[in-house]
C-alpha positions in Angstrom: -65.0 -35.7 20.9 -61.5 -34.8 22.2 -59.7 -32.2 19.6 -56.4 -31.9 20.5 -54.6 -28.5 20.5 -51.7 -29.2 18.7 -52.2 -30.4 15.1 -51.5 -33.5 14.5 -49.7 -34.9 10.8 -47.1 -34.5 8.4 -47.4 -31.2 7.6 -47.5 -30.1 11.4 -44.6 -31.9 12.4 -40.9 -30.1 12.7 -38.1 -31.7 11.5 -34.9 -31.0 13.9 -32.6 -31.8 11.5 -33.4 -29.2 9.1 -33.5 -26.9 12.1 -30.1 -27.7 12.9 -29.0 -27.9 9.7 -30.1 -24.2 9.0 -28.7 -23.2 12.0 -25.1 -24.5 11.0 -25.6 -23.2 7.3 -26.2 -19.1 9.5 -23.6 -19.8 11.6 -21.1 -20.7 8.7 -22.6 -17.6 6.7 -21.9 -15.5 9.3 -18.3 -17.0 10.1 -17.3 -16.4 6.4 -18.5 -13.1 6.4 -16.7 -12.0 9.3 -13.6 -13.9 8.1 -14.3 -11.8 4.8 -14.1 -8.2 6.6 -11.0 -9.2 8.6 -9.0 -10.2 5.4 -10.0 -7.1 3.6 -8.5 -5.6 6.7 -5.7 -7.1 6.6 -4.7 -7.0 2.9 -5.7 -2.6 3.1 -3.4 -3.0 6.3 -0.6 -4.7 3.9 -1.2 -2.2 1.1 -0.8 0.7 3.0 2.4 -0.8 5.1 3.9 -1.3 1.3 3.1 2.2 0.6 4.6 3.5 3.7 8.2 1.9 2.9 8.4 2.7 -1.0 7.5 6.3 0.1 10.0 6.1 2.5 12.4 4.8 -0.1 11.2 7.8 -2.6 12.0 10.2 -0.1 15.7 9.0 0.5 16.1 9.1 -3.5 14.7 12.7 -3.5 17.1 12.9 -0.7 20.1 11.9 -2.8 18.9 13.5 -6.1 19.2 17.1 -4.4 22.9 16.3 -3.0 24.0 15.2 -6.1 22.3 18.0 -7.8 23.8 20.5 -5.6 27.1 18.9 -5.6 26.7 19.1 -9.5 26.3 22.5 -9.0 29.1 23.6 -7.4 31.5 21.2 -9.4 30.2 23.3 -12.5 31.0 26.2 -10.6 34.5 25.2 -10.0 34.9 23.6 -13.3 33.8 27.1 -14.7 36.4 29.0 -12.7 39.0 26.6 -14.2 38.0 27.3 -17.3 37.6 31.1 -17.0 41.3 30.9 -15.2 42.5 28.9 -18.7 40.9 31.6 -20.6 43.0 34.3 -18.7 46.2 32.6 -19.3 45.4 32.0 -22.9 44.9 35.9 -23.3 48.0 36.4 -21.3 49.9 34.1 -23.6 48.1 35.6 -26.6 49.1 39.4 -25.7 52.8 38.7 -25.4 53.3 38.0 -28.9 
């Protein structure tokens, strides 16, 4: 009696198309996964580049916040002197009489 050394029957027997079809169904997985990391990339890419230009924007508003707070400054300054010069003349005015 021969026995042969590969068993024979349905359960013994591969099925290429499921192989295959497996095979597609990693390589997809693995497609989409890496298409997955290179979006995250890319949107923490976009964030950050957003964040970069409305700092950049904050920092010229600081910018012009000081000037006109230092130009406020010295216009109170001025407007003080004007005053203090009114107040003089007043006085002046006031000791004549």
């Amino acid at each position: 009696m021969l026995v042969s050394p590969t068993p024979i029957g349905p359960r013994h027997q591969t099925h290429p198309q499921l192989a295959t079809a497996i095979s597609v169904m990693q390589l997809f997985v693995l497609v989409v996964g890496v298409a997955g990391v290179f979006i995250t990339l890319g949107r923490k890419d976009a964030i950050l580049d957003r964040q970069d230009r409305d700092l950049s924007e904050l920092r010229s508003i600081v910018g012009d916040l000081v000037k006109s707070q230092v130009l406020g400054a010295a216009n109170d300054q001025k407007h003080g002197e004007a005053l203090q010069q009114v107040a003089n003349r007043l006085d002046r005015l006031e000791g004549r009489r």
